[in-house]
C-alpha positions in Angstrom: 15.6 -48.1 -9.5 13.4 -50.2 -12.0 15.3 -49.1 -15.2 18.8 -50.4 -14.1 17.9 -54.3 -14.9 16.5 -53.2 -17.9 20.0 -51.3 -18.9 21.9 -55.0 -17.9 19.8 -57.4 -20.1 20.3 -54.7 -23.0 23.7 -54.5 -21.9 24.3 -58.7 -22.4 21.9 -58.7 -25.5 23.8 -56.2 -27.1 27.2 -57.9 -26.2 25.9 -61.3 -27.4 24.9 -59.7 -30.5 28.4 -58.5 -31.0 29.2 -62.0 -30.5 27.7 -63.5 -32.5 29.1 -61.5 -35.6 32.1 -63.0 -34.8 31.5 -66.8 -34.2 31.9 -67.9 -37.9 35.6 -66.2 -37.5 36.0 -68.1 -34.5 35.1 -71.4 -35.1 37.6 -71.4 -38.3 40.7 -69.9 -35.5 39.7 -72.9 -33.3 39.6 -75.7 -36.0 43.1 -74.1 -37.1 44.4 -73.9 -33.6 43.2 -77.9 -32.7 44.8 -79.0 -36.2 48.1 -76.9 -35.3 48.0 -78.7 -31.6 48.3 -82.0 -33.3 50.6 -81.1 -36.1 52.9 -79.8 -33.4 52.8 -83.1 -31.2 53.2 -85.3 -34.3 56.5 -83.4 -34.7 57.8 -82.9 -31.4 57.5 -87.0 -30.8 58.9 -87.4 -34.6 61.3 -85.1 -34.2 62.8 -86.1 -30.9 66.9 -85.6 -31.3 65.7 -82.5 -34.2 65.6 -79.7 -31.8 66.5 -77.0 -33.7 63.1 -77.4 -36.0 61.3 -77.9 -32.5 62.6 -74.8 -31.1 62.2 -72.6 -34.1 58.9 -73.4 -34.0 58.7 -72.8 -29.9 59.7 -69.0 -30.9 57.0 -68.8 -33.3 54.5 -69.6 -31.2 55.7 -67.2 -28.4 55.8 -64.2 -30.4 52.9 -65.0 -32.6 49.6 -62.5 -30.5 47.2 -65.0 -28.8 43.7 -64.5 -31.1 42.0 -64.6 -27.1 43.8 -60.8 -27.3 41.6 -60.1 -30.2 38.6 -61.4 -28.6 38.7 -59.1 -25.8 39.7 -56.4 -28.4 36.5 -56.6 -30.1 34.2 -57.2 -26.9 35.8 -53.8 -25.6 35.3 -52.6 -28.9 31.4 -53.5 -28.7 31.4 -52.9 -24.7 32.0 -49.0 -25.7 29.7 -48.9 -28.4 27.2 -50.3 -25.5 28.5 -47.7 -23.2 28.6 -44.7 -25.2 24.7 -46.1 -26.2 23.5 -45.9 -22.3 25.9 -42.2 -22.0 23.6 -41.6 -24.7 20.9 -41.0 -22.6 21.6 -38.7 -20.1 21.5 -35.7 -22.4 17.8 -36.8 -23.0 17.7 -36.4 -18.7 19.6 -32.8 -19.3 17.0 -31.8 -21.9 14.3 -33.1 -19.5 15.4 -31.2 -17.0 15.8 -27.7 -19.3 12.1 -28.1 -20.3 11.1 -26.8 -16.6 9.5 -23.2 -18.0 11.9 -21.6 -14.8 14.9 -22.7 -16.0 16.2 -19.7 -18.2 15.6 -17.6 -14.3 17.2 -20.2 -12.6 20.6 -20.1 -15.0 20.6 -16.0 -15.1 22.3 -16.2 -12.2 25.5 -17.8 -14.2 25.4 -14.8 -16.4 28.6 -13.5 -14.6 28.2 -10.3 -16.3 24.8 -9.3 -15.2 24.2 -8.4 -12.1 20.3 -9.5 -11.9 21.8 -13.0 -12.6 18.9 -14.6 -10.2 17.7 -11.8 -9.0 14.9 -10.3 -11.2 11.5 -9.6 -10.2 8.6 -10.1 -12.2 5.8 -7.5 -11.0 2.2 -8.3 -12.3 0.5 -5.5 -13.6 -3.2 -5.5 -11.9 -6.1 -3.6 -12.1 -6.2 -0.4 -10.2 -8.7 -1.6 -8.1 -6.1 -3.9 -6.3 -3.7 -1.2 -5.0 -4.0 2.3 -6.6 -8.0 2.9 -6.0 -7.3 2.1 -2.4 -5.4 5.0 -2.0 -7.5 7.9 -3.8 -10.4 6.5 -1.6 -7.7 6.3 1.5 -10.6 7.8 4.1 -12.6 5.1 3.9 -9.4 2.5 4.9 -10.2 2.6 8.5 -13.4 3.6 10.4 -11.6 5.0 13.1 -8.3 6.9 11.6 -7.9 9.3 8.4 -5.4 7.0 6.5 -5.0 9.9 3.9 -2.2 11.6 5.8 -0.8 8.6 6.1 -0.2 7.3 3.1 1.0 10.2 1.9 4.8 10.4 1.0 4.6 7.2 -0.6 3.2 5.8 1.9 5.9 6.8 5.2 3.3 9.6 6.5 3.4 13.1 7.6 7.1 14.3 8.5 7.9 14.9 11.8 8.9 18.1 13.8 12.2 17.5 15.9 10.7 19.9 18.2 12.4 18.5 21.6 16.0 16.9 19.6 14.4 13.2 19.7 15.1 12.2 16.3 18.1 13.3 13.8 17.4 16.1 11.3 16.1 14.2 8.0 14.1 11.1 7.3 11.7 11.1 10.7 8.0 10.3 9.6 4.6 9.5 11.4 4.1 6.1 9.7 1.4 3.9 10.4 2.3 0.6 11.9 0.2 -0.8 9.4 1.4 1.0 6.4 3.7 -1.7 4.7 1.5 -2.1 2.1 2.6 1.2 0.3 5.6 1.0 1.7 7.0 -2.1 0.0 4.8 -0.9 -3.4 6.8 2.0 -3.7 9.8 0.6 -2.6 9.6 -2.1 -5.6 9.6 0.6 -7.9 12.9 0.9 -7.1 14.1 -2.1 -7.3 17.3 -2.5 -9.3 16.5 -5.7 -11.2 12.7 -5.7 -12.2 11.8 -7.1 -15.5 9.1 -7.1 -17.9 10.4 -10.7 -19.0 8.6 -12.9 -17.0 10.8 -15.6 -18.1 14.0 -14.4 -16.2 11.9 -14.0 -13.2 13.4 -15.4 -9.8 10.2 -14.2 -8.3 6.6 -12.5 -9.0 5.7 -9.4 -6.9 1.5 -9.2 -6.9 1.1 -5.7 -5.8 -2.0 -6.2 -4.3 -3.0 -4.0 -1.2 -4.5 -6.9 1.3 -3.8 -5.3 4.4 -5.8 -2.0 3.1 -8.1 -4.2 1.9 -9.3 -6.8 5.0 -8.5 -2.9 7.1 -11.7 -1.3 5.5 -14.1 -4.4 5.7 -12.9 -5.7 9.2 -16.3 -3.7 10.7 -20.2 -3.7 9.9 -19.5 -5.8 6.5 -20.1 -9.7 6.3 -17.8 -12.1 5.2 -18.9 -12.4 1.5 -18.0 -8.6 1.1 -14.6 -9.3 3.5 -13.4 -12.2 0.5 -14.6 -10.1 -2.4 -11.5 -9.2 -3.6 -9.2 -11.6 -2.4 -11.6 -14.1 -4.7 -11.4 -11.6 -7.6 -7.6 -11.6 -6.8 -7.3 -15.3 -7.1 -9.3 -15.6 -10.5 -7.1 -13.2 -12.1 -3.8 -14.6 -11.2 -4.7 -18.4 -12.1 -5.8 -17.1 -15.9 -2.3 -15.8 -16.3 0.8 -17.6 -18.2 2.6 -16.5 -15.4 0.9 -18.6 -12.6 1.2 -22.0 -15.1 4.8 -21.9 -14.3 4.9 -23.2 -10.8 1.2 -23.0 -10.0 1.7 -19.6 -7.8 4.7 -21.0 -5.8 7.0 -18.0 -6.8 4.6 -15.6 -6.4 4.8 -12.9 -2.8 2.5 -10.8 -1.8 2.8 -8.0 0.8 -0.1 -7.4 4.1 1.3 -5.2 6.5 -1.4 -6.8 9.6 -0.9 -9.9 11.2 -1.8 -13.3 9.7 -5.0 -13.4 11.9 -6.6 -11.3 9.4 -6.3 -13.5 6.6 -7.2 -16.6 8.8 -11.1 -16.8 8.9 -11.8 -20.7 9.5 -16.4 -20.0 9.2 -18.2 -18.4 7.0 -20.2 -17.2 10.0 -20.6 -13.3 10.1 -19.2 -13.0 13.7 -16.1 -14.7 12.8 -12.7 -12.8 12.5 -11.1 -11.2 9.3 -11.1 -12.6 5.4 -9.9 -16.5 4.2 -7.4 -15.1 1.9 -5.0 -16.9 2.9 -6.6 -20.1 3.8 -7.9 -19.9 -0.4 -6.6 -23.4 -1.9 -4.6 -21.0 -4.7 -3.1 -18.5 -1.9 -1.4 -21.6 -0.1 1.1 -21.7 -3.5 1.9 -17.9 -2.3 4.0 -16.4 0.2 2.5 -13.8 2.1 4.7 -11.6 3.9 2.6 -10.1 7.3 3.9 -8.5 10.3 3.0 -11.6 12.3 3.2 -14.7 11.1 1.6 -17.8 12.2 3.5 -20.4 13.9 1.6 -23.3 12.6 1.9 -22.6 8.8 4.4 -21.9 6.3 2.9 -19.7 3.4 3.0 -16.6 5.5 6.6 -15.0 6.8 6.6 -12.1 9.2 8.8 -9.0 8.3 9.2 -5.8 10.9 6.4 -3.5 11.3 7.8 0.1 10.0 9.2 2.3 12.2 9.4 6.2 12.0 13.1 6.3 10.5 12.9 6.6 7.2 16.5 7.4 5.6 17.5 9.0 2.3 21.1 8.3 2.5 24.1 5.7 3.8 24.9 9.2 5.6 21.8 9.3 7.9 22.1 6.2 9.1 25.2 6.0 9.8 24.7 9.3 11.7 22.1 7.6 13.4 24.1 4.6 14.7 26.9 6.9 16.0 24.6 9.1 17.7 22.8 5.7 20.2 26.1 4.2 20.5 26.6 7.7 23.0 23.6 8.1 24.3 23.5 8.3 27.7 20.9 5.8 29.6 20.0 6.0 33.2 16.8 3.5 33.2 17.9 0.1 33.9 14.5 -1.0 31.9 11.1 0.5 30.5 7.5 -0.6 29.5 5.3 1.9 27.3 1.8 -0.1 27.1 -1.8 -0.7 28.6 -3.1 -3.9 30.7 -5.0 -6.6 29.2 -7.7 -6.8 32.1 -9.7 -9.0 29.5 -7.1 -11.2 28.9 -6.5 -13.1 32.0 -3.5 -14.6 30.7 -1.8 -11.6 29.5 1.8 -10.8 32.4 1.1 -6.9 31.3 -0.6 -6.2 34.6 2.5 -7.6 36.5 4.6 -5.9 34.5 3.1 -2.5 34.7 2.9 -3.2 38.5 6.8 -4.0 39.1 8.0 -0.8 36.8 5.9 1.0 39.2 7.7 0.0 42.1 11.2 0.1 40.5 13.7 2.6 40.8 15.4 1.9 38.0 12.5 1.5 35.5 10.7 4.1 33.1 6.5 3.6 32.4 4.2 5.2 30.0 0.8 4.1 30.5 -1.3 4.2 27.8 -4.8 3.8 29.1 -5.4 7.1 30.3 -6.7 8.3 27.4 -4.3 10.8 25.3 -1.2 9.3 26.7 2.0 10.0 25.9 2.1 6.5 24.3 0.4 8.2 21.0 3.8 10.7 21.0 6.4 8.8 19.3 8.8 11.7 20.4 7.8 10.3 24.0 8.4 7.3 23.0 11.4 7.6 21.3 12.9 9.4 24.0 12.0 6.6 26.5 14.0 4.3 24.8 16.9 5.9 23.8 17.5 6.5 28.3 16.7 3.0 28.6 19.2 -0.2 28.7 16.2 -2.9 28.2 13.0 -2.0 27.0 10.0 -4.8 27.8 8.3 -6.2 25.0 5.3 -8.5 26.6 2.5 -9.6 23.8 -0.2 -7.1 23.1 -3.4 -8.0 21.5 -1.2 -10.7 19.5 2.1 -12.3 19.7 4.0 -9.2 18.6 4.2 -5.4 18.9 6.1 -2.1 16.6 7.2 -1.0 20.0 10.0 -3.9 19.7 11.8 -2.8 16.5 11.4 0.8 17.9 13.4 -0.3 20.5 15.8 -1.5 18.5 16.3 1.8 16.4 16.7 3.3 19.8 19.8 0.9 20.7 17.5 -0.5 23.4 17.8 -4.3 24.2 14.4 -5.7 23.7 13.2 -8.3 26.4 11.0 -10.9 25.0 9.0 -13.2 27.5 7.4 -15.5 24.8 9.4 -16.7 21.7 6.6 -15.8 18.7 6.7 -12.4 19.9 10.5 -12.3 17.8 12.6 -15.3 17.9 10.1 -18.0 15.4 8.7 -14.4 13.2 11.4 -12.4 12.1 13.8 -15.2 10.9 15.3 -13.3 7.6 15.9 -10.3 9.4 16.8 -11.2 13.3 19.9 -13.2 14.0 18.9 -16.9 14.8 21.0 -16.4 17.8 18.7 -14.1 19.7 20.8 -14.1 23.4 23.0 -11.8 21.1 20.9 -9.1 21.0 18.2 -9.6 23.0 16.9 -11.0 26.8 14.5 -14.0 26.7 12.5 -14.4 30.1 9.7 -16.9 30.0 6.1 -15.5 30.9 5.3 -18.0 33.4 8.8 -16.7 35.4 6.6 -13.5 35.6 3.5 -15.0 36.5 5.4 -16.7 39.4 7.1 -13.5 40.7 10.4 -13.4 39.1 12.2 -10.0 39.7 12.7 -8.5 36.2 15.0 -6.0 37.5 16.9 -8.3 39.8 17.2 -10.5 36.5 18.4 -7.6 34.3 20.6 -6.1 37.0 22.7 -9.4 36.9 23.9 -9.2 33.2 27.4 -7.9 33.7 28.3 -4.7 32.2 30.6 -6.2 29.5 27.7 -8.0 27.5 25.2 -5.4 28.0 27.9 -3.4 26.2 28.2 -6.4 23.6 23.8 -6.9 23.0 23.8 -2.9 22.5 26.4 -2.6 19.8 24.7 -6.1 18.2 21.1 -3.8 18.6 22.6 -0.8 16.8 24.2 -2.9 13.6 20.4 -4.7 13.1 18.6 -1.1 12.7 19.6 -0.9 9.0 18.0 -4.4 9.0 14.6 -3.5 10.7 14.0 -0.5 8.7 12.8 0.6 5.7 14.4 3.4 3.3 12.7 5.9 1.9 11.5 4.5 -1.5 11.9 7.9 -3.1 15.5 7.0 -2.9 18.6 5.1 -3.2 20.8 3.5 -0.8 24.1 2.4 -1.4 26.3 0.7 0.8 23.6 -1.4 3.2 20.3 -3.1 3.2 17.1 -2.5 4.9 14.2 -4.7 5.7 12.5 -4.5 2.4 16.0 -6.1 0.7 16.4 -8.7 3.3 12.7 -9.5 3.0 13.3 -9.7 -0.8 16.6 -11.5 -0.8 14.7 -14.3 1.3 12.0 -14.8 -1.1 14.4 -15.4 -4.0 16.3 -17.6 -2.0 12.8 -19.4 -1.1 12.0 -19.8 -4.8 15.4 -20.8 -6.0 15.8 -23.7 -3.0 12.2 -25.0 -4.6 13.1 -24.9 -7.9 16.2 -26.3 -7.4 14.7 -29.2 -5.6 12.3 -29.5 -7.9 15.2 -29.9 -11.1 16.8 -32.4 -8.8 13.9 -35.0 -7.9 14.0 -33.8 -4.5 11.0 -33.4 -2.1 10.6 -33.2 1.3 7.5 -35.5 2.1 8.4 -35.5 6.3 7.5 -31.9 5.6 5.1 -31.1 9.1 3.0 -27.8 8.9 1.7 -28.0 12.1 5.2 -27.3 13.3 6.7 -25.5 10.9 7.7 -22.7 13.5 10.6 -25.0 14.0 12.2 -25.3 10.9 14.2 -22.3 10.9 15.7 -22.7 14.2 17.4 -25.7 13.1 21.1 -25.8 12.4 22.4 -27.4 9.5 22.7 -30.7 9.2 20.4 -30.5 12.3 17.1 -32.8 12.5 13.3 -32.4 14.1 13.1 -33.0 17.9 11.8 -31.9 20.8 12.4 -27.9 21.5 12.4 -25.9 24.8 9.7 -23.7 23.3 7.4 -26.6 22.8 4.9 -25.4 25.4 4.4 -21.9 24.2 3.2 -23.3 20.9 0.5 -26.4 22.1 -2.3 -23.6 22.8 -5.2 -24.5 20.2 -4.5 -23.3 16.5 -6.5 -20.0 15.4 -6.7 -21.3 11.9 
């Protein structure tokens, strides 16, 4: 706004220098035109009765070009010169804006002949100890699990028998719900569009293991051990060219655990998990978790893995078919434990009305080797369910929802970070489509859940099933020793949305654009809004005022 009156006075100056190269030409057309004036009266009041002198000269005059028509020839003349002078500058604003180090990615994607056109990944190539050591010392990633057989098999686990015709024939694993880690690594590998030209990068992958990582250090070690690598992590990243570019704003990293873990607000030994992602560097990152945290926006949630791991469009499609027919006599089920140390956990009342329901299905899995660790039991559960209860466990959210799901069972949520505010990329924004929202104090005040399920008519529960099946390719992740062709799975989606993250901010950036009414504490709320749409007050307010873990 401040250089426009400087572009007028240059504007007039310039247009009065023009001017003024001119006056000496004018003065000598006005002394001609004042001498001509009198000549012409002189001879019209001599030359009364002489008309015909007097009009030849009248026809002169009229066709003769007015010299004022000259003037404003030349002032356009000099007002284009001017013009073209202040359209000058602009390409001095294009070549500003093509000296952002991201802007040969950010025009790939008008290459028209090349499909990676915005879509390349950049992955950085750290030392071993960041991912692969991890895994040839896999015993010591949990105290109480052997996490070798687990991440065998690039990382899906052991395969598993189809003893009792639960699961299809092919791509059925014992994966850990914690395994994302290896699971998006190896998945990356076969990524279409990586490149070892930073440069055209719409994104940087840092393949480092952090949920392995905070996993083996949670117990018996003290906090300065916990941050050891997430530090060493840090120091490596800002010393490279690559991190200069945006300061670490289109970098991702993957943690298969939830946010909590990387949440530590002390530095006293009895507090919670590691501060990687409350370092000052991380913030720039995106940090894709299986829960996310409501009340910050550097972390995005993306579905815990499931035991369906596919090889081809053909399983899955197989798959689909085969819960689309299944038959389902259970209205609803529950597979969990009570929180007896949580006083405000609904699991007890939830265990205690499937109990005294007809029409509901229970495993209980506190009575010690429980079906609940079979996830043929489980599987099977689901699939002779219509609804399938998805209360909050130890934190907001659970596997057992997107197992659900690759069941063709409706999940029922009863508190809105358990799905709706988490899985944003990969669940539809419209979650009555596919899914039953009942609010937990409804429970705590005695609200039949079968009475409220038993009142859906039989048309929509038809409707929320076949909109179930068609998000399973979303929630699950392909085997990354292969291909798929014609659909994408959660690690796609989960890529696709941090490209399209990156892009928006680079874009902005190009453009002058920033968003200072930008609120963190509430940034749950920013994807539910429609376009156009601005900040208000929300229905889900009070599930989200409890005080912030981090």
């Amino acid at each position: 706004m401040r250089r426009r009156p400087v572009t007028v006075i240059q504007l007039n100056e310039f247009m009065e220098r023009g001017q003024g190269k001119n006056q000496h030409s004018r003065i000598c057309m006005l002394v001609s035109l004042t001498a001509f004036f009198w000549f012409f009266i002189i001879l019209v009041h001599s030359g009364r009765g002489g008309n015909g002198i007097t009009s030849q000269l009248l026809e002169t005059v009229a066709h003769k070009p007015f010299p004022k028509d000259e003037i404003f020839k030349q002032e356009d003349h000099h007002l284009s010169l001017a013009r073209t002078r202040i359209e000058n500058r602009h390409p001095q604003q294009q070549r500003a804006k093509q000296s952002y180090p991201f802007m040969r990615a950010l025009r790939s994607v008008e290459n028209k002949s090349d499909p990676c056109g915005g879509r390349y990944i950049y992955v950085h190539h750290l030392p071993t100890t960041f991912n692969e050591d991890m895994l040839n010392e896999c015993e010591s990633l949990s105290p109480w699990t052997n996490m070798c057989k687990f991440t065998a098999n690039s990382g899906l686990g052991p395969p598993l028998e189809n003893v009792e015709g639960v699961f299809s024939n092919t791509g059925w694993y014992a994966t850990n719900q914690f395994a994302v880690d290896v699971i998006f690594f190896n998945r990356m590998k076969q990524y279409e569009c990586l490149t070892n030209d930073s440069s055209l990068a719409a994104a940087v992958f840092v393949p480092f293991f952090a949920g392995f990582d905070i996993a083996r250090h949670l117990w018996g070690h003290n906090v300065s051990v916990r941050d050891a690598a997430s530090l060493a992590l840090i120091d490596w990243l800002v010393n490279k060219p690559e991190w200069s570019v945006m300061g670490g704003k289109d970098h991702f990293l993957v943690a298969g655990r939830i946010t909590w873990d990387f949440r530590r607000l002390t530095d006293q030994e009895l507090d919670w998990g590691n501060k990687l992602l409350l370092l000052p560097a991380a913030k720039n990152m995106t940090m894709l978790v299986v829960e996310s945290s409501p009340w910050s926006s550097n972390d995005y949630a993306v579905p815990y893995p499931t035991y369906f791991h596919p090889s081809s469009d053909s399983d899955v499609f197989l798959w689909k078919n085969r819960m689309r027919k299944h038959n389902r006599p259970y209205l609803f089920c529950f597979a969990g434990a009570p929180r007896p140390g949580k006083p405000e956990s609904i699991r007890g009342q939830i265990i205690n009305q499937c109990r005294n329901s007809k029409v509901c299905k229970l495993l209980e899995c506190d009575l010690g080797e429980s079906k609940c660790h079979s996830p043929s039991s489980i599987m099977q559960m689901f699939q002779s369910s219509l609804f399938c209860l998805q209360p909050q466990g130890d934190s907001y959210t659970r596997r057992s929802a997107f197992d659900s799901i690759l069941a063709g069972c409706i999940p029922v949520f009863f508190h809105p970070a358990s799905a709706y505010t988490q899985y944003t990329w990969h669940l539809p924004k419209n979650f009555s489509l596919y899914s039953v929202f009942i609010p937990e104090n409804e429970v705590r005040n005695n609200t039949s859940i079968e009475k409220r399920l038993s009142q859906i008519p039989a048309d929509r529960i038809r409707k929320m099933r076949e909109a179930v099946i068609n998000l399973i390719t979303r929630i699950i992740y392909a085997d990354p020793r292969s291909k798929m062709q014609t659909w994408k799975d959660a690690f796609d989606i989960a890529v696709e949305g941090i490209i399209s993250k990156v892009t928006k901010l680079r874009t902005d950036i190009v453009n002058g654009r920033r968003d200072d009414n930008f609120i963190e504490e509430i940034s749950w709320k920013y994807a539910l809004l429609d376009e156009g749409q601005s900040l208000g007050p929300h229905e889900w307010d009070s599930f989200f005022t409890k005080p912030r873990r981090d």
